[in-house]
LOLUMRO-947703 format. One record per residue: residue number from 1; residue in three letters; x, y, z of N, C-alpha, C, O in turn. Coordinates in steps of 0.1 Angstrom, whole numbers. Example, Ala and Ser with C-alpha at 12.3 -4.5 7.8 and 13.67 -1.06 7.14 Angstrom:
[1,ala,[132,-57,78],[123,-45,78],[132,-33,78],[142,-33,85]]
[2,ser,[128,-22,71],[137,-11,71],[129,0,79],[134,11,80]]
***
This chain:
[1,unk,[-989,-280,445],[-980,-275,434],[-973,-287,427],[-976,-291,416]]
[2,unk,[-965,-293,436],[-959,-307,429],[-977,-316,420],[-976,-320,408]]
[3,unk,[-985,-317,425],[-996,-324,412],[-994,-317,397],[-998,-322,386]]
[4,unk,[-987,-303,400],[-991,-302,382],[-979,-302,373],[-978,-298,361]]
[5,unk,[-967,-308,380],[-954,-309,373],[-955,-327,369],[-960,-337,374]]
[6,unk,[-948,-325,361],[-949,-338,347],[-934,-339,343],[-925,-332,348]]
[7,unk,[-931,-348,333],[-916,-349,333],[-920,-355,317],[-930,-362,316]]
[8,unk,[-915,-352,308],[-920,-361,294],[-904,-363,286],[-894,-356,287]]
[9,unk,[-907,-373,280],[-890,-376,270],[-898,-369,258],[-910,-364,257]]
[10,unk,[-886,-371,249],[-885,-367,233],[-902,-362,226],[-910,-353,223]]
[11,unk,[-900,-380,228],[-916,-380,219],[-925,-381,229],[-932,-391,229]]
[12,unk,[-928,-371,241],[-944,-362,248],[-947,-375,255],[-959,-375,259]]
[13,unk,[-940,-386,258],[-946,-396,267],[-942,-390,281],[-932,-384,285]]
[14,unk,[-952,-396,288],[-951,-391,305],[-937,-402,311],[-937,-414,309]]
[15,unk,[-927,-394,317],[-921,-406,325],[-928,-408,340],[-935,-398,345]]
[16,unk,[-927,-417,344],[-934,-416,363],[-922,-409,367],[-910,-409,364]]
[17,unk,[-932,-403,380],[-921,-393,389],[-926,-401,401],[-938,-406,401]]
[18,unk,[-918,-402,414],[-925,-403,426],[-920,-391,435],[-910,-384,431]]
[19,unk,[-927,-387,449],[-925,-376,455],[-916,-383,467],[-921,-391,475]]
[20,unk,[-899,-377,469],[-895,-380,482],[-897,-367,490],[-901,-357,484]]
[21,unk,[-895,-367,504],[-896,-356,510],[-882,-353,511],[-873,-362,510]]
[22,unk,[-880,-343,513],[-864,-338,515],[-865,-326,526],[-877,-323,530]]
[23,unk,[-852,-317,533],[-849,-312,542],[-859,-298,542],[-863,-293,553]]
[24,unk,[-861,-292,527],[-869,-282,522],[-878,-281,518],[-882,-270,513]]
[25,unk,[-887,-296,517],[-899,-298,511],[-901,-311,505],[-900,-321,512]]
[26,unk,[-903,-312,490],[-902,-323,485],[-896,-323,471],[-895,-315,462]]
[27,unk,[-894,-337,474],[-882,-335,462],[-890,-348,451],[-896,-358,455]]
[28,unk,[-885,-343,440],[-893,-345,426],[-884,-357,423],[-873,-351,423]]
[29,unk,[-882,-373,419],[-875,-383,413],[-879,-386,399],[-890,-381,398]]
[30,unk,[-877,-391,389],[-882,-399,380],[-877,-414,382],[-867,-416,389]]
[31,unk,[-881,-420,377],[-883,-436,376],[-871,-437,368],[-869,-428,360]]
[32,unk,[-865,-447,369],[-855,-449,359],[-857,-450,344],[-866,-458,340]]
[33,unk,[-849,-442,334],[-853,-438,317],[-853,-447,307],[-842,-453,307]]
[34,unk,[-862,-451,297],[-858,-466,292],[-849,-462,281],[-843,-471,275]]
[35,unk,[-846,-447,277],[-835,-451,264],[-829,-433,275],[-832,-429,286]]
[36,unk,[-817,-428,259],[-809,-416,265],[-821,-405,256],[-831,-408,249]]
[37,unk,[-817,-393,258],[-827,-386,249],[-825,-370,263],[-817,-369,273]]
[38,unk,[-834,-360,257],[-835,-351,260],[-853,-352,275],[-863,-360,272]]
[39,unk,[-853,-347,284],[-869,-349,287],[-866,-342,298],[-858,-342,307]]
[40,unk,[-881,-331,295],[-883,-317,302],[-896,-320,309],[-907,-325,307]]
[41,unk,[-887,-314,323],[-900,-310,332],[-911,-300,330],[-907,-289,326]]
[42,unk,[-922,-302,331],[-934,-292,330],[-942,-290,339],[-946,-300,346]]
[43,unk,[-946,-279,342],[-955,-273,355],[-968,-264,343],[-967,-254,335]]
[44,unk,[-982,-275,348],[-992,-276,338],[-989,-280,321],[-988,-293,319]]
[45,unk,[-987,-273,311],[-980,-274,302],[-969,-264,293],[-966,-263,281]]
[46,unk,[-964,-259,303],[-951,-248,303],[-936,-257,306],[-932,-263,317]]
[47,unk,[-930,-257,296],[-917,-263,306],[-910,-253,309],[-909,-244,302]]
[48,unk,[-903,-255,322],[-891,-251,332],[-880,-259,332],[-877,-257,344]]
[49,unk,[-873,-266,329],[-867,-274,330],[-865,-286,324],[-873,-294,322]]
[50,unk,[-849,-286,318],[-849,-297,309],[-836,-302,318],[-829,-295,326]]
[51,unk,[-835,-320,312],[-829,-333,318],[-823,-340,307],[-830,-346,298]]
[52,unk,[-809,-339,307],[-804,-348,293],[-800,-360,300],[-789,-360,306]]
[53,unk,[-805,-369,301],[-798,-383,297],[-789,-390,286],[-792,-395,275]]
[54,unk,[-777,-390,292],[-767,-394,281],[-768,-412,277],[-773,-417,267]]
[55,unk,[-761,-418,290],[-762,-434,291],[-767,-439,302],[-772,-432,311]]
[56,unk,[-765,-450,302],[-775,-460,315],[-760,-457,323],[-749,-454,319]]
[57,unk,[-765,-458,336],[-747,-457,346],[-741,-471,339],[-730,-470,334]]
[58,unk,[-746,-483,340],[-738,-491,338],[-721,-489,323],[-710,-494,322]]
[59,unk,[-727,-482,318],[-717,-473,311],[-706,-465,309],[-697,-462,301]]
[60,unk,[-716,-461,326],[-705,-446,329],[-698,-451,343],[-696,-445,354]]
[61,unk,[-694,-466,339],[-683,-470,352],[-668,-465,349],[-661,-468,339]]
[62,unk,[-665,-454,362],[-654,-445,359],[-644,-450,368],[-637,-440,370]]
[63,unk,[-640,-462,374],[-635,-467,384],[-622,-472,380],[-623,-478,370]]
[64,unk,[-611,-471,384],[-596,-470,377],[-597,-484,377],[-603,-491,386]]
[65,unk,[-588,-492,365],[-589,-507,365],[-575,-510,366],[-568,-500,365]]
[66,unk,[-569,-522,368],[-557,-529,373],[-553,-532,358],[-562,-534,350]]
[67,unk,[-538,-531,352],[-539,-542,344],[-542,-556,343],[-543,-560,332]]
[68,unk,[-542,-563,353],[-545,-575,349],[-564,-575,346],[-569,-584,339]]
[69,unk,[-570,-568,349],[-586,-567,349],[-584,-560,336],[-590,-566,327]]
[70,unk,[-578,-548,329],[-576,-543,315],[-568,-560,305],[-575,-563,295]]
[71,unk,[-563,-564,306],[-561,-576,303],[-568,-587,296],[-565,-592,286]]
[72,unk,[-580,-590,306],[-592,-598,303],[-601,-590,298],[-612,-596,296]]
[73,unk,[-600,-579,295],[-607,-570,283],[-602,-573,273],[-592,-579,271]]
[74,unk,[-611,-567,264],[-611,-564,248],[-604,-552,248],[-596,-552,238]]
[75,unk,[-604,-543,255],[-601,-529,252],[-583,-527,249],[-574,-532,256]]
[76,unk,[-580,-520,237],[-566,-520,234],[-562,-508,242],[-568,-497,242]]
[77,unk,[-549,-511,248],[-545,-501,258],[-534,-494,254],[-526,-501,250]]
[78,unk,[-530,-476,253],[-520,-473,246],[-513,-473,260],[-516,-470,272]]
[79,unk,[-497,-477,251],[-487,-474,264],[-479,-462,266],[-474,-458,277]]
[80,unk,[-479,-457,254],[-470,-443,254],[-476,-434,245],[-487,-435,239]]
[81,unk,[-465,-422,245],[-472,-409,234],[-465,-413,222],[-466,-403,215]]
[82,unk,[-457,-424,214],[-454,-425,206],[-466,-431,199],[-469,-428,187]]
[83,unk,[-473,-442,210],[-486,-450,200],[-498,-443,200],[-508,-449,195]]
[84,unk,[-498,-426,207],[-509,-420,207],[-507,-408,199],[-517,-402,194]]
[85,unk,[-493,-403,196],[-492,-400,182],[-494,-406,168],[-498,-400,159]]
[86,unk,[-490,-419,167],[-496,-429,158],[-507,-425,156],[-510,-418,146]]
[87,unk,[-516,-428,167],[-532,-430,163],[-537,-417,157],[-544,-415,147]]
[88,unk,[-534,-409,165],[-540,-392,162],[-532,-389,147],[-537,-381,139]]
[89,unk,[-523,-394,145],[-515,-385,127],[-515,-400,117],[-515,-399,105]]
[90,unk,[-515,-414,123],[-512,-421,116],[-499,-428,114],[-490,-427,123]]
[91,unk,[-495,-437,101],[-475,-440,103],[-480,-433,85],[-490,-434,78]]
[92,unk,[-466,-426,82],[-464,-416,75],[-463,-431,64],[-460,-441,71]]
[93,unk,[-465,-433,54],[-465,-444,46],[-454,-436,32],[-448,-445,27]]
[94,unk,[-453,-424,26],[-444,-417,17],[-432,-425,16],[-431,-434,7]]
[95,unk,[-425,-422,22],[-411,-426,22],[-411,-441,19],[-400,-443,14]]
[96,unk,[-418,-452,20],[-418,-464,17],[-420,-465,-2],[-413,-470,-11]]
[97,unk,[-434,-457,-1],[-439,-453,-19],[-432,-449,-21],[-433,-452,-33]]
[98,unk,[-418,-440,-20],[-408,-431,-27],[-398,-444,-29],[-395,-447,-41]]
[99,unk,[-393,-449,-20],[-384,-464,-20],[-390,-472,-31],[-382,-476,-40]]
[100,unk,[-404,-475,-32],[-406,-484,-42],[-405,-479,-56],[-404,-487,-65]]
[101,unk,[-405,-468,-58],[-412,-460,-69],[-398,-458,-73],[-396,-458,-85]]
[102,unk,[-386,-456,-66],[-370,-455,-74],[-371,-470,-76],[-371,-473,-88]]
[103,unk,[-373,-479,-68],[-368,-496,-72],[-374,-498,-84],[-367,-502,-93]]
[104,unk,[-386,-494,-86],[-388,-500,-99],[-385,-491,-114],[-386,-497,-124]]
[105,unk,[-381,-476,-114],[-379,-463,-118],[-366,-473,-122],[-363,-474,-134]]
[106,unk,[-358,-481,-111],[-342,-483,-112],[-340,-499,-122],[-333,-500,-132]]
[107,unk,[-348,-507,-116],[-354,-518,-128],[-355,-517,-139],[-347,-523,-147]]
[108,unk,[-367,-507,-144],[-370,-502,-160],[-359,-496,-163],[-358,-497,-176]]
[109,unk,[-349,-490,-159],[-338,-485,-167],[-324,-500,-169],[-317,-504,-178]]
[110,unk,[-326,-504,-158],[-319,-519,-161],[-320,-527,-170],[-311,-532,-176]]
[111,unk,[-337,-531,-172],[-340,-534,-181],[-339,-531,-199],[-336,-537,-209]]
[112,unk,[-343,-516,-196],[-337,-506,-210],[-322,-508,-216],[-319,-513,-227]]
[113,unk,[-316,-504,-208],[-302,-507,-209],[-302,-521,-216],[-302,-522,-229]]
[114,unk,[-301,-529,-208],[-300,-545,-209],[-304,-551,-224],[-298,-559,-231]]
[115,unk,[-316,-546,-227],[-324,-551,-239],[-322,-537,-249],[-317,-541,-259]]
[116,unk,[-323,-530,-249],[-322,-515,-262],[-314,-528,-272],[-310,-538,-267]]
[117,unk,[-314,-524,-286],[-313,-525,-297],[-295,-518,-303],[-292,-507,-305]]
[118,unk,[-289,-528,-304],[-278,-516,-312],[-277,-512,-321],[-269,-503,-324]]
***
């Protein structure tokens, strides 16, 4: 039975499978995937079974880090919910354009004033 199951990615190429034995028979591996993609097992040419590959593990290191090891990263670290409200809404920039927009609203009449004609 395992001879007629196949394992194929995206684009219908075969990946290699090897056979381990296990506690209930044998158990079906694939070879390590060379990109991410979708790839369905098949018994003759019927699939049963599909396998999403997201990333390589080296990617998916889930292992809590120290700050001093976050440090010698690149990675920008938020410290509070103040800088993760920032990020998610932004800084409200209005109230600055309203400040500028009287300053010079208050100028051009200084100016008016100052220079008008009697």
């Amino acid at each position: 039975m395992a001879e007629n199951i196949s394992l194929t990615d995206e684009g219908g190429e075969l990946v290699s499978i090897t056979k381990k034995p296990a506690e209930d028979g044998i158990r079906l591996v694939s070879l390590p995937v060379k990109r991410p993609g979708l790839y369905v097992w098949k018994r003759i040419d019927a699939g049963f079974y599909y396998s999403a590959v997201n990333f390589p593990l080296s990617e998916s290191d889930l292992r809590a880090m120290t700050s001093s090891e976050i440090k010698k990263t690149e990675i920008d670290c938020i410290k509070g919910g103040y800088q993760v409200r920032n990020l998610h809404e932004g800084i409200s920039v209005w109230p600055y354009l309203l400040i500028a927009a009287m300053a010079i609203l208050l100028m051009e009449s200084l100016l008016v004033y100052k220079f008008r004609e009697p």
